[in-house]
ROKEMI-820072 format. One record per residue: x, y, z of N, C-alpha, C, O in turn. Coordinates in steps of 0.2 Angstrom, whole numbers, plus 5000, padded with zeros to 4 digits. Each point is the difference from the previous one (the first is absolute). Last residue first. Example, Ala and Ser with C-alpha at 12.3 -4.5 7.8 and 13.67 -1.06 7.14 Angstrom:
<sites>
506449895035500450065001499650055003500350065001499949664999499650065000500450065000500549995003
</sites>
This chain:
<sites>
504552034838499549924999500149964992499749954999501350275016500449964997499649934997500249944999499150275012499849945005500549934996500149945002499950304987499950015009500149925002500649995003498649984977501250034999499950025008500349965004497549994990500349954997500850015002500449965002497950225001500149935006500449954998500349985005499550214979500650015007499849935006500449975004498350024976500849984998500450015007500349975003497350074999500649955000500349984999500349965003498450235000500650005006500049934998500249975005497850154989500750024994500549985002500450044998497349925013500450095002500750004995500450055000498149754998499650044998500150075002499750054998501649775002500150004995499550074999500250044995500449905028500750004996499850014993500450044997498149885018499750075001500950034992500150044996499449715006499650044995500050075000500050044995501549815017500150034994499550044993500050034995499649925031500750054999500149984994500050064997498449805004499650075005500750054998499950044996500549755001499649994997499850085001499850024994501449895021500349994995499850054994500350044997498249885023500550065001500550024994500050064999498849744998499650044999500350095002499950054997501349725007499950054995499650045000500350055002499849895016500649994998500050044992500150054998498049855012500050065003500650045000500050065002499649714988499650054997500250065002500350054996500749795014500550004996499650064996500350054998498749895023500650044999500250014995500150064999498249795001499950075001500450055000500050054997500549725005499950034992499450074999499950034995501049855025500650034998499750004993500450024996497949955018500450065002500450024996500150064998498949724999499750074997500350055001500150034995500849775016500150014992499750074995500250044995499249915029500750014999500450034994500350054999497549865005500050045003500550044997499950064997500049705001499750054994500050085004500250044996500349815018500550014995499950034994500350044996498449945023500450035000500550034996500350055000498049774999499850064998500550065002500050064997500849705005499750024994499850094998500250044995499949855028500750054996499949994993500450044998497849885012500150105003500750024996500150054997499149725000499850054994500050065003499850054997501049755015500550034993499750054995500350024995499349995034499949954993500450034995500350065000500349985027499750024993499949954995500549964998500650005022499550055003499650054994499750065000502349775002499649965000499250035004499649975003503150124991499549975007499349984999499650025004501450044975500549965003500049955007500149945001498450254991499949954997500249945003499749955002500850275004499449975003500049915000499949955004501650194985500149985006499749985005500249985005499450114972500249955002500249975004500149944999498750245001499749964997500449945002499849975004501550215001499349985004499649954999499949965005501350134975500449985006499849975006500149945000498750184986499949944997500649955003500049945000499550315006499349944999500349944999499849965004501550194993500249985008499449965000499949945002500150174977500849955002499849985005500049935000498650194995499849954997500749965002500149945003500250265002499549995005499649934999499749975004502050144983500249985005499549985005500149975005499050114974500549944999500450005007500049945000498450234999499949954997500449935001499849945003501350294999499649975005499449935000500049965004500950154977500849975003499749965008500149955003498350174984499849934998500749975005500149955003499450254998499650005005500049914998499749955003501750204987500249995007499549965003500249975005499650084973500549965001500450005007500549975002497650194990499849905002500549945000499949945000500450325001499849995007499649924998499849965004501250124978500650005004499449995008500349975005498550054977500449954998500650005005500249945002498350244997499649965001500549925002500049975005501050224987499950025007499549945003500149985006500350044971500749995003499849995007500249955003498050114985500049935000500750005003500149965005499650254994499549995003500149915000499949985006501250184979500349985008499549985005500250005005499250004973500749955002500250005005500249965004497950174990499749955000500649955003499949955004500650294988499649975006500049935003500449985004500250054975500750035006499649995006500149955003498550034979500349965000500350015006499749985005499450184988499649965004500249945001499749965005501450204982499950025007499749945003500249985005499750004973500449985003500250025007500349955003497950124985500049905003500549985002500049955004499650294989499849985005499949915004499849985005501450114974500450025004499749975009500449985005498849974974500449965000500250015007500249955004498250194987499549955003500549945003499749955004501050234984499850045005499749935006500050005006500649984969500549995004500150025007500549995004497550014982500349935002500750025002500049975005498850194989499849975005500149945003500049985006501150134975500250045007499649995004500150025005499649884975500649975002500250035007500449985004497550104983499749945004501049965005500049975005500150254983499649995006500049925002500349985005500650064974500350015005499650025007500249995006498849944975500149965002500550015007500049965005498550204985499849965004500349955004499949995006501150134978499950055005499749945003500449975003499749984976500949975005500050055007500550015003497450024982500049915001500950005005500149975005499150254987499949985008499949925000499949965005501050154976500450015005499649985005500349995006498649994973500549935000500450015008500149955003498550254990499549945001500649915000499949955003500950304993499350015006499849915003499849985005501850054977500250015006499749995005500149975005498950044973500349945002500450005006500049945002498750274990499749955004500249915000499849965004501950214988499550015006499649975003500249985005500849984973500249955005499850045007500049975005499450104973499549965002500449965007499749965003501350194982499750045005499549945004499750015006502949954985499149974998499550045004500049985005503050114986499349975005499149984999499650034997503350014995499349974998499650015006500249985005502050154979499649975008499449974999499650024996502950034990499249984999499949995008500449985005501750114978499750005005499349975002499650034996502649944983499250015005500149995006500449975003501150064968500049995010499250005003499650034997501749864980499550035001500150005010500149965004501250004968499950005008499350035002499650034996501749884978499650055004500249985008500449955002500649994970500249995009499450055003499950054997500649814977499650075005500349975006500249945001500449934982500350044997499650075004500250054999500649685001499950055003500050064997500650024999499749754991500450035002499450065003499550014997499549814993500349975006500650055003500249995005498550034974499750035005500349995004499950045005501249864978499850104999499850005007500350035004499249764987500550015004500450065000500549995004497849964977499750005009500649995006499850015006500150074970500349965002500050025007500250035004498750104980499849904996500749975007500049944999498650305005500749974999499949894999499949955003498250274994500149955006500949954996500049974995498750295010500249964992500449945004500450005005498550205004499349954999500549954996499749964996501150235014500050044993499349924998499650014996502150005023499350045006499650014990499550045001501749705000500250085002499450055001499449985001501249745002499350074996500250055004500050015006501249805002500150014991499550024997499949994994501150065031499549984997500150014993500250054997500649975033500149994992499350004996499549995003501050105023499649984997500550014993500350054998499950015032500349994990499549964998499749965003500150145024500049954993500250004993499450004996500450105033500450004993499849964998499949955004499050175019499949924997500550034993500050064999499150015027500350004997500249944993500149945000498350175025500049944993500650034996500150065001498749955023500550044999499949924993499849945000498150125018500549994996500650024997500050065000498149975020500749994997500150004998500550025001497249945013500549974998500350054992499650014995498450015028500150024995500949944997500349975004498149945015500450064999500150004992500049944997499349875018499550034994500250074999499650034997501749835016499749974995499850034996500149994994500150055028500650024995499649984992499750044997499049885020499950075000500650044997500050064998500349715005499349984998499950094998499750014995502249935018500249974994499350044994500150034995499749995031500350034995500050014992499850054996499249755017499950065001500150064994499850024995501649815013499550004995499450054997500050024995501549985023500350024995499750004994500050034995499149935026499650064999500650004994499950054997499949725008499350054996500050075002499550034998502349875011500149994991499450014999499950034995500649985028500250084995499949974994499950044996499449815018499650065001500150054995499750044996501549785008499349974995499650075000499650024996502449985021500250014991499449964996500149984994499350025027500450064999500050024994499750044997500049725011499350044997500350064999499950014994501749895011499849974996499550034999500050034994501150015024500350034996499749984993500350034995498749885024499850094999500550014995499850054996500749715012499350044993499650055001499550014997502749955010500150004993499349984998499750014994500950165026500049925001500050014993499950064997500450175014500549934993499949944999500549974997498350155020499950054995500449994993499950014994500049875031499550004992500150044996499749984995501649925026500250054993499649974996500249964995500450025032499649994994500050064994500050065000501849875022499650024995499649984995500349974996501149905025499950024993499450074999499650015005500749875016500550054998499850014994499950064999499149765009499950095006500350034998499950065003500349744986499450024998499850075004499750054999502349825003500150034996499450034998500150054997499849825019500850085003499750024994499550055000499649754998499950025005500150084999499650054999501749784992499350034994499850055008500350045001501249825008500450084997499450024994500050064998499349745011500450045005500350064998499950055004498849794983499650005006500550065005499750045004501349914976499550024997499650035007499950065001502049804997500150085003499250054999499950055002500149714995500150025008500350095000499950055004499849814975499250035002500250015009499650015004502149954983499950055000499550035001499850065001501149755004500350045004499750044998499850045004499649794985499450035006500550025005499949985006500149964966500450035005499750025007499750065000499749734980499850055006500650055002500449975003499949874975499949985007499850085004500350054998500049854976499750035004499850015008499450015002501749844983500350055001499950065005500350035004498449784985500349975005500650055003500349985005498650074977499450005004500549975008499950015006501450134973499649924999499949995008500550005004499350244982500749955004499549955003499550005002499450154984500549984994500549965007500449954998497750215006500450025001500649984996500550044998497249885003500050104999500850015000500250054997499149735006499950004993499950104998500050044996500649855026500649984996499850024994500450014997498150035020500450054998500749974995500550044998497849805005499750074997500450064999500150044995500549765016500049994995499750054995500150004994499949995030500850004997500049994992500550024997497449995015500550065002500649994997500250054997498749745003499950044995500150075001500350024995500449865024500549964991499650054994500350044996499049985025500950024999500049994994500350024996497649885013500050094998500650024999499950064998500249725007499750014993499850074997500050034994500949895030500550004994499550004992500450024995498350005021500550045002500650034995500150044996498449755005499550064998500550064999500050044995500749775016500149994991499850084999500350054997499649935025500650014998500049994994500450034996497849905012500150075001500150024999499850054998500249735002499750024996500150085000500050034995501049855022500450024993499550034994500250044996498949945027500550054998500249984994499950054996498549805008499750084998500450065003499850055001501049725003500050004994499850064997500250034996499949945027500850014996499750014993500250054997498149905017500350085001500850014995500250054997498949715006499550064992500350045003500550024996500449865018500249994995499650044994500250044996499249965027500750064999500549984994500650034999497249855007500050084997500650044999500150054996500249735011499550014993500050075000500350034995500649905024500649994996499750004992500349994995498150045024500550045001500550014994500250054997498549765009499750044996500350074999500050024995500749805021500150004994499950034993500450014995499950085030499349944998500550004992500350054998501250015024499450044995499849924997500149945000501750025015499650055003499450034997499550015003501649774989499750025003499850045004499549985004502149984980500150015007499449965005500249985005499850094972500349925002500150005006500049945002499250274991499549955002500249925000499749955001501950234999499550015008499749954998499949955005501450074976500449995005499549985008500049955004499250164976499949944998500249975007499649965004500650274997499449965004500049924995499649965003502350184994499749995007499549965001500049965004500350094974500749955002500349975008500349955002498050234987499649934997500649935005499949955004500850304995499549985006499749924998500049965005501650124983500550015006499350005003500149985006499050054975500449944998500549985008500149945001498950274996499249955002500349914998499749955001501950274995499849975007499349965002499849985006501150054972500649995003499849995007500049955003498650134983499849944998500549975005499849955003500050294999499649975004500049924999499849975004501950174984500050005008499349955003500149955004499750094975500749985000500149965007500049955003498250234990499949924999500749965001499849955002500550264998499650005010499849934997500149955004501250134978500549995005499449985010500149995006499050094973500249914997500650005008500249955004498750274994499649945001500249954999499749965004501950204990499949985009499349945001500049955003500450124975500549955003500150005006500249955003498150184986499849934997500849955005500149945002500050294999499549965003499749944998499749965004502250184986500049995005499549955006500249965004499350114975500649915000500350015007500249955004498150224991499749944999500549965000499849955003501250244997499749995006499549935001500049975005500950104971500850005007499649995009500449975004498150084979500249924997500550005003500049955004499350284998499449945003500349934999499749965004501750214990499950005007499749965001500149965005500050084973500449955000500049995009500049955002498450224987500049914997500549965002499849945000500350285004499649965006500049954999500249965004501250144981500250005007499449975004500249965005499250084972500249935001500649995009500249945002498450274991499749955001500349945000499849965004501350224992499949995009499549955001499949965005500850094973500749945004499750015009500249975005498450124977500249944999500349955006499949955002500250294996499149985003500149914999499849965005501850174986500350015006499249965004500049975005499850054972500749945000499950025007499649965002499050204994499749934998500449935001499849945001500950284998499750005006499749934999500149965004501050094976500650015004499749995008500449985005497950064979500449934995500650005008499949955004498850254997499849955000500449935001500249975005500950204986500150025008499549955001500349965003499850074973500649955003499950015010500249955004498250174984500249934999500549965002499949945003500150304999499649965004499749935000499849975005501650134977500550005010499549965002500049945001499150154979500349924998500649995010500149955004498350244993499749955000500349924999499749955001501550274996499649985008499749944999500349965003500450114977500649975003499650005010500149955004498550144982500149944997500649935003500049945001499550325003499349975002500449904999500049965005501250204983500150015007499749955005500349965003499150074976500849964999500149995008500249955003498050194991499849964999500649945001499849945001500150305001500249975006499949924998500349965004499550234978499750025006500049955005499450015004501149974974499749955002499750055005499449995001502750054979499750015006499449975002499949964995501649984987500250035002499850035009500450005005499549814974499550005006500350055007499949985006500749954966500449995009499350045004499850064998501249854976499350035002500249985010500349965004501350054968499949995009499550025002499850054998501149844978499950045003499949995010500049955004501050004967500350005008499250045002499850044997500949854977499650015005500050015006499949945003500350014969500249985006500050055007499950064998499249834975499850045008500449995005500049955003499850034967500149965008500050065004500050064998499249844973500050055006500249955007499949955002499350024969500449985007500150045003499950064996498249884986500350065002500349965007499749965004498949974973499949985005500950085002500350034996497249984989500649985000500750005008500050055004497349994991500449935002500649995000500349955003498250264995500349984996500149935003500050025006497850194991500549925004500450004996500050024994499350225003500049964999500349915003500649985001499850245000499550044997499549934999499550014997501950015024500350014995499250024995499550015003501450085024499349964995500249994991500150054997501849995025499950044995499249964996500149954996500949965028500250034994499450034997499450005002501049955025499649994993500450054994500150065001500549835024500450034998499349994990500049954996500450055034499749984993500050034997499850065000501849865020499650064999499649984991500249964996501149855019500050034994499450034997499549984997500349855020500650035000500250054996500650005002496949974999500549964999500550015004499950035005497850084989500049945007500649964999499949945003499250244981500549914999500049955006500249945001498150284985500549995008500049935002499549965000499750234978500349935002500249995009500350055003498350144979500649965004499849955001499449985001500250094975499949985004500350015006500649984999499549984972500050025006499550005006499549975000501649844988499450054998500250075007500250005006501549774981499750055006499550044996499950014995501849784999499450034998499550035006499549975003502849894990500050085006499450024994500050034995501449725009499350054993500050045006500049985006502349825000499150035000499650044994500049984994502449945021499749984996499250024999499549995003502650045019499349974997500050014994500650034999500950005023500050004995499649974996500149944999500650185027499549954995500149994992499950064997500950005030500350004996499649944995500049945001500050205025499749964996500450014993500450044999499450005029500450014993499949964996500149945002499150195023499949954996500450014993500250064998499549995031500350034994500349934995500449955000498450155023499849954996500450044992500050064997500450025031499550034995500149924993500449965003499850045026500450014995499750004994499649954999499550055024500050054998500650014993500150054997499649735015499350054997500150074998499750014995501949855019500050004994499450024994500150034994499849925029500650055002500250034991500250054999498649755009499550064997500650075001499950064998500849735005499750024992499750045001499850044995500849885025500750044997500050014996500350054998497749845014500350065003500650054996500050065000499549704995499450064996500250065003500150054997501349775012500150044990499450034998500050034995499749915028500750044999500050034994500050064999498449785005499850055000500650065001500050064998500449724999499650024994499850065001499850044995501349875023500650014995499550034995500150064999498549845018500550095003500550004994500150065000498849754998499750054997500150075004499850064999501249755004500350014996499650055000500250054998499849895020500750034999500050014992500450044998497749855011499850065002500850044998500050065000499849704996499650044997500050075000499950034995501349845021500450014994499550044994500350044997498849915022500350035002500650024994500250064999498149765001499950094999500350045001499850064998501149735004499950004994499650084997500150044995501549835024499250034999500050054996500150065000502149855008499549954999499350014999499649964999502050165010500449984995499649954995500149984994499050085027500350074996500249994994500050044995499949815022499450014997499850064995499650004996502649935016499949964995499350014998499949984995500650205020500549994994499749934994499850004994499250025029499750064994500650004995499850014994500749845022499449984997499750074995499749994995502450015018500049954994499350004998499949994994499950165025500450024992500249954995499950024994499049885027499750054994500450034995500049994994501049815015500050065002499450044997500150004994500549735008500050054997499650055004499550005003502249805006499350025000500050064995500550034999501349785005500050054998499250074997499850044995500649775023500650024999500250064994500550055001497449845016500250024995500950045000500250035004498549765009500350065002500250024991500349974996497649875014500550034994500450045002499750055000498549915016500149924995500650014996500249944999499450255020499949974996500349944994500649994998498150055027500850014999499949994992499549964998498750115024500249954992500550014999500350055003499249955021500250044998499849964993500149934999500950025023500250024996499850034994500550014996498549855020500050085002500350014996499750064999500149734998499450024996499950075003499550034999502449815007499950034993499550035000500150044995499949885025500550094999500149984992500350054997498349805010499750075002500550054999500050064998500649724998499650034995499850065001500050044995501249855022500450034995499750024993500250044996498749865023500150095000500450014994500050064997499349725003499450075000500350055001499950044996501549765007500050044993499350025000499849994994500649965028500650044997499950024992500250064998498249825013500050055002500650034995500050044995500249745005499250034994500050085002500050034995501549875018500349994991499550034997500150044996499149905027500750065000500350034993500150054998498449745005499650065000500450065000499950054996
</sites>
């Protein structure tokens, strides 16, 4: 009976020690590993970098707009020059150019060439260029908040699956522990009921108890493995790699803490105020763009052309049609031209409140981002506070199930408790420490969300070295 007693306690001061965990990680991944290989690895992320590049080179083209269009032409034709009078306007590249009315059709055939520079330039616009180059920035400022909106979204994305493997692995670590000591109990009381101190029946239950821990523990290790395999498919490093770093979710609980009373909150630069922001200016640039527009416009024209031809200015058509191929007129011509549509008044009037509207409705919406996000802040330091007074009250939880089930057993041992009181204590037990392990994260969980929602996680991440 001394021996049976002896290895009871020695179970008892294993099972105050506490869960220990099943795996000592040697090389555990860091959140910064984990946001780097997700990073390198996320595919929208790459999407949204390139379409920051396309909007760069549209940003740099327009920088080019303002340069005038300067064409050269070079024609040599064969033909019948049978003209009425008449003007003419050639809608061509080459001013229009009507001959002499003969008295008479002739078919006979006549060679002739054109050769041809001209420049048409879009000299003044009245801000339209201007207007235009804003509107292609503001694109790109979008496109460039939108990458940064991205990658804060995929920092949550990666915190949440870096805490999830945190906890998916302490839970496999309290089945672990408990299969290990309901196996170090089965092993006593088989012992007691050969004995005949305990009923036989004792060494049945305490054999299914065994069995509905390992069940428990598959279960456990089942939720690791697919956690492990999911972020293995976001990240590219192989699942079995993937091990927990829970020093870091310890600094998280202890120095996150510090870090949440001290930080500063900095909405005014979070990346989705700076995102709807710049959503905002591009419909008041738009905007703009839309009321430039309809401004008077500019021209500056300058144009030289040469002209041959084997029918001279006398009507006498030269039998030898390669005559005309040599140039024999040179003209020019300079302009000034302004255009304006009187009718685009009421086009201004009536197209400018459609991108008028619009920028309203985006200064609601960004008015509407600013107040959810305050309410956020709020709201974080509020479950932090929640979260950290249930990580005490669970840490208390678990020592007080602890001495419960110690008690228990000690009872048991003395022959002053059934095997389903300590049965229920032990479930007891078991609850508490996966209480804790939630109550654990959940704090975890609370400091990195207030960190993403006050703009302080990269500094949480580098601060706390995680």
């Amino acid at each position: 009976m001394n021996f049976i007693r002896t290895i009871a306690f020695i179970v008892l001061y294993i099972t105050g020690l506490g869960f220990m965990p099943a795996v000592k990680a040697q090389q555990p991944l860091s959140l910064q590993g984990l946001l780097q290989s997700m990073g390198s690895n996320y595919e929208l992320l790459k999407q949204q970098g390139s379409l920051v590049q396309a909007n760069r080179a549209a940003a740099k083209a327009t920088d080019f707009d303002r340069l005038p269009h300067l064409n050269v032409m070079a024609q040599a034709a064969a033909g019948s020059d049978n003209n009425l009078k008449g003007a003419l306007n050639g809608y061509g590249m080459i001013p229009s150019d009507v001959s002499n009315a003969l008295p008479q059709s002739n078919l006979s055939a006549i060679g002739g060439d054109a050769l041809f520079t001209g420049v048409n330039w879009e000299a003044i616009n009245f801000g339209e260029y201007k207007a235009n180059e804003g509107l292609a920035k503001s694109n790109l400022l979008v496109q460039m908040n939108t990458l940064v909106n991205t990658q804060y979204n995929l920092d949550g994305f990666a915190a949440a699956y870096y805490l999830e493997l945190i906890r998916q692995y302490e839970l496999q670590n309290v089945q672990q522990d408990n299969v290990t000591r309901v196996q170090q109990l089965k092993n006593i009381i088989v012992a007691l009921a050969q004995s005949g101190v305990r009923p036989g029946v004792d060494s049945e239950v305490a054999s299914a108890e065994l069995s509905k821990s390992i069940i428990a523990l598959q279960l456990a290790q089942k939720n690791l493995a697919q956690t492990q395999v999911q972020l293995s498919t976001l990240t590219g490093v192989a699942s079995n790699q993937l091990i927990p770093d829970t020093a870091g979710g310890k600094k998280l609980t202890v120095d996150g803490v510090t870090f949440v009373a001290t930080v500063a909150a900095d909405t005014l630069h979070h990346p989705v105020i700076d995102l709807f922001s710049s959503i905002y200016k591009e419909t008041q640039a738009r905007l703009n763009l839309e009321k430039k527009s309809y401004y008077p416009k500019i021209f500056l024209d300058a144009d030289a052309w040469m002209r041959g031809s084997s029918l001279n200015s006398a009507g006498v058509y030269n039998s030898d049609i390669l005559t005309g191929y040599e140039p024999s007129r040179f003209n020019y011509f300079l302009g000034l031209t302004m255009t304006y549509d009187i009718v685009n008044i009421a086009r201004k009037r009536l197209n400018s409140n459609i991108y008028k509207f619009q920028a309203e409705a985006a200064s609601h919406l960004l008015e509407n981002e600013k107040i959810n996000l305050n309410s956020e802040v709020q709201q974080a330091l509020i479950e932090k506070d929640f979260q950290l007074s249930q990580l005490a009250e669970t840490k208390h939880e678990v020592d007080e199930a602890g001495r419960a089930y110690t008690q228990q057993l000690s009872l048991y041992n003395n022959g002053l408790s059934s095997i389903i009181e300590l049965n229920t204590a032990l479930d007891y037990y078991i609850q508490a420490q996966k209480d804790y392990v939630e109550a654990n994260v959940g704090l975890m969980k609370s400091i990195i969300n207030y960190s993403l929602v006050t703009n302080s996680f990269t500094a949480l991440v580098q601060t706390l070295k995680l």
